[in-house]
C-alpha positions, -999 to +999 in steps of 0.1 A: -020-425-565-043-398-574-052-377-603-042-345-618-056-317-633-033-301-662-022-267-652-049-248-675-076-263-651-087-289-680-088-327-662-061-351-671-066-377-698-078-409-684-064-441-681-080-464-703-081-433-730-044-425-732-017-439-749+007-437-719+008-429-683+031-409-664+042-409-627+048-383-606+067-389-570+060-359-550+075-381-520+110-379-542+108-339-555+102-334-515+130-357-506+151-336-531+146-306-517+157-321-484+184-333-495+194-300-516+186-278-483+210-301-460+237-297-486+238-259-487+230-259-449+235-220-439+215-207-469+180-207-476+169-233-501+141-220-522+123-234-546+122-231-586+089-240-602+088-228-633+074-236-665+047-256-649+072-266-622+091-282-646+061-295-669+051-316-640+022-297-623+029-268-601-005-267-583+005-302-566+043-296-569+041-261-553+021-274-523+045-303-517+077-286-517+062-266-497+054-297-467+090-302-474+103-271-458+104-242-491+094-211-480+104-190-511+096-203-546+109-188-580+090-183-614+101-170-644+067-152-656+044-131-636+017-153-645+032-182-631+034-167-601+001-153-602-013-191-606+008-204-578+001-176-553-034-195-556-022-225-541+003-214-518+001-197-485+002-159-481+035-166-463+057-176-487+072-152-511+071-157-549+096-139-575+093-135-613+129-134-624+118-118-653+107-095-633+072-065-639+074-060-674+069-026-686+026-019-679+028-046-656+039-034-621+000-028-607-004-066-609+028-076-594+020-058-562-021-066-564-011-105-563+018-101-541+045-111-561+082-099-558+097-088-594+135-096-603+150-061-618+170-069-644+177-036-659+176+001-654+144+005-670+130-023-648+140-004-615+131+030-629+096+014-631+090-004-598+103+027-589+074+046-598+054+023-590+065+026-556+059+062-555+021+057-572+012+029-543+026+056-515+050+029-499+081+009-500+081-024-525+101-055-524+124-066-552+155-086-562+184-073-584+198-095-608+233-089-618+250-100-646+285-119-639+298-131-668+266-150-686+253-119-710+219-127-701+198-115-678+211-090-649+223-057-649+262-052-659+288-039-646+288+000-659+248+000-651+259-013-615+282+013-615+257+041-625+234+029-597+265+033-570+263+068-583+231+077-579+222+084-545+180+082-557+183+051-576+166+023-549+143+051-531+109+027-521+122-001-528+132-023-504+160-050-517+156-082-506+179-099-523+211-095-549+214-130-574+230-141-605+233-173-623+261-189-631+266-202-670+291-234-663+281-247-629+276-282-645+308-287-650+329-283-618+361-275-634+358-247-657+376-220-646+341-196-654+328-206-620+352-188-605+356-155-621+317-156-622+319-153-581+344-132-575+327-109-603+294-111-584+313-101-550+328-075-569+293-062-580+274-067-550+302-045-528+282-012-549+252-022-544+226-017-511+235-044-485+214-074-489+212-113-493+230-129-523+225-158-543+245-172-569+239-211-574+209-225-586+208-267-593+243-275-600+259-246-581+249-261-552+272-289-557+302-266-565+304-264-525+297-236-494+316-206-514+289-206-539+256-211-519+256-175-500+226-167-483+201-182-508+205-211-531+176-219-559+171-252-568+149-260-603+161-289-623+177-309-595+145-311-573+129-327-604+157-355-605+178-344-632+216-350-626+235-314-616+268-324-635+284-355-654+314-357-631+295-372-601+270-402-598+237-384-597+227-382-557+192-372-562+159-395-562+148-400-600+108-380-601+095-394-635+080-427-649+065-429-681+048-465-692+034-464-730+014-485-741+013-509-771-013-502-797-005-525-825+021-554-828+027-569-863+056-594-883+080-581-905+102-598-928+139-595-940+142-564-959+106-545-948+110-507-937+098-489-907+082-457-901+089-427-921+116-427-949+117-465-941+155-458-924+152-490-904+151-520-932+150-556-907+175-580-921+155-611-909+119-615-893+112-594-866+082-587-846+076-550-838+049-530-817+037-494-821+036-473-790+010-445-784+041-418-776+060-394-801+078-363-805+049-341-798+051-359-762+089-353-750+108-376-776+127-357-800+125-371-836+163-377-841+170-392-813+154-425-823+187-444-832+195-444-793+163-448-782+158-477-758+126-487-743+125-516-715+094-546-706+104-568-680+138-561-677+144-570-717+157-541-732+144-527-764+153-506-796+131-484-811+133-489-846+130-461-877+120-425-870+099-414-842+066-398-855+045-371-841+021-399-819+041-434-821+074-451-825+080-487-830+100-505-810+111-543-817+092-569-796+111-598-810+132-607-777+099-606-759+085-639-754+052-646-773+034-658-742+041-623-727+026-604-753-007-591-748-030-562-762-026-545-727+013-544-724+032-510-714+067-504-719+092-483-699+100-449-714+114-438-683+119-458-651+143-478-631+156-488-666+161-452-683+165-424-664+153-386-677+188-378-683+194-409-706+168-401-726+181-368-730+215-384-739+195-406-768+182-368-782+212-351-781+198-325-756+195-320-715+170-333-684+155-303-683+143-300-721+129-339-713+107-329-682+099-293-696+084-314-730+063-339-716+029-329-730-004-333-717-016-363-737-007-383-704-029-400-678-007-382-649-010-399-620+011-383-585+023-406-557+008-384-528+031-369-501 
């Protein structure tokens, strides 16, 4: 194990100085990506580290995906990629799917970095910029099939067929599209979303497509094209509810117990006293709350595990702490230094996400920096 600096260069919180520690398996994001790559074998499988890969460290994520084979990596902000072309190779080609926002197409080329042209506008832009650095530039073009998101739509594709000017220097690399419904296999969206995207790519110059990201990949070989990108999925989080989740869980987060007290029949706990104990109980307060990843209202679900004993959090989760009731725990096991499972073994990202009422990727994407992060080294 080894220690992390947070992405804004600041060093991790210590052990012995934070309320909870959390685990990062690079070995299992890099078996992930194996595993994703073999399953869309006759594509490329890139990489998509985003939002701090996930909130879970892109400058040692970004370096072991890349051991693991991923030659391409995807960021939403130019920024992002500006930080990881520092710790990557000048061999491996990053893209900002939001692409060189208006004023910023200088620094996209200076730093390498291959902008997704999501609009008119957008191409019109790199397109000029092409003409100011006197050669061709790289891009991607983003369509949109059917999400009313990002991408350009069907009459601005059509526009662009027209207009025999429309890609001079620029050199396109790659058509994609994201598709709004791959988590669930069965809707029928899937579907007209491909045949859409074959529709709009037939106008457009002859290059590469990609269309599935995490769970498209699982939708099978019709969706994968020449390019699949991966974000969510390399991280651990399950690509749909209709299969058992095939991927190696990334996360575990132990928190630790700051105070345990008695309580009798009728106290309260925590704010608005919504959990009243109708006999003794024995409760602990952990160092962990919604401003680290654990959404207020999902409390009522809320599990935590020691030992293999299973238990509830109790009341509402505050900004730092919860409590969680110690009382099946046997007094000889208590101690001022125990840690409980947030997420483990026992919990996986995706059941905490359950508890909360919201997805994986909001649960990984909110774990704040108050952790001692610790990575289990490729």
């Amino acid at each position: 194990m080894s220690a992390a600096l947070c992405f804004d260069g600041a060093e991790a919180w210590p052990a012995h100085r934070a309320g909870a520690t959390l685990t990062i398996d690079l070995d299992a994001i890099a078996a992930n990506h194996r595993l994703l790559a073999g399953l869309a074998s006759g594509a490329g499988c890139a990489a998509v580290v985003k939002a701090d890969a996930y909130g879970l460290g892109l400058e040692r994520v970004g370096p072991a995906l890349l051991k693991a084979g991923a030659t391409e990596f995807f960021v939403a902000h130019l920024d992002e990629a500006i930080a990881l072309r520092r710790v990557l190779p000048p061999s491996v080609t990053i893209t900002a799917m939001h692409g060189a926002l208006d004023g910023a197409e200088a620094d996209c080329v200076h730093h390498d970095v291959r902008p997704v042209l999501n609009s008119r506008p957008q191409l019109a832009n790199w397109r000029a910029e092409a003409r100011r650095q006197g050669r061709t530039l790289p891009a991607v073009l983003q369509v949109d099939s059917g999400m009313s998101r990002f991408g350009m739509d069907t009459r601005d594709v059509a526009a662009l067929a027209d207009d025999p000017a429309a890609f001079d220097g620029i050199d396109v690399e790659l058509v994609m599209s994201h598709l709004a419904c791959a988590d669930d296999p069965a809707d029928p969206a899937n579907a007209a979303q491909r045949t859409r995207f074959m529709q709009m790519r037939t106008k457009l110059p002859d290059a590469p497509a990609s269309l599935a990201a995490s769970s498209g990949i699982f939708l099978g070989p019709d969706y994968h094209f020449d390019v699949v990108r991966p974000g969510a999925a390399l991280y651990g989080v399950a690509p749909n509810a209709a299969h058992p989740n095939p991927l190696r869980p990334v996360v575990r987060l132990d928190a630790r117990v700051v105070q345990i007290r008695e309580i009798g029949a009728g106290d309260g706990v925590g704010y608005g006293l919504t959990y009243r104990a109708t006999a003794a109980r024995r409760i602990g307060t952990i160092a962990t709350g919604y401003a680290d990843g654990f959404a207020r209202h999902g409390a009522v679900a809320s599990r935590v595990w020691f030992d293999g004993i299973e238990l509830p959090v109790l009341g509402r989760i505050s900004m730092d702490s919860m409590s969680i009731d110690l009382s099946a725990v046997p007094e000889s096991r208590l101690s001022s230094t125990m840690s409980v499972e947030l997420i483990g073994p026992h919990r996986s990202v995706d059941d905490v996400a359950a508890a909360g009422g919201t997805i994986g990727y909001e649960i990984l994407t909110s774990l704040g920096r108050r952790y001692h992060r610790t990575y289990a080294a490729l």
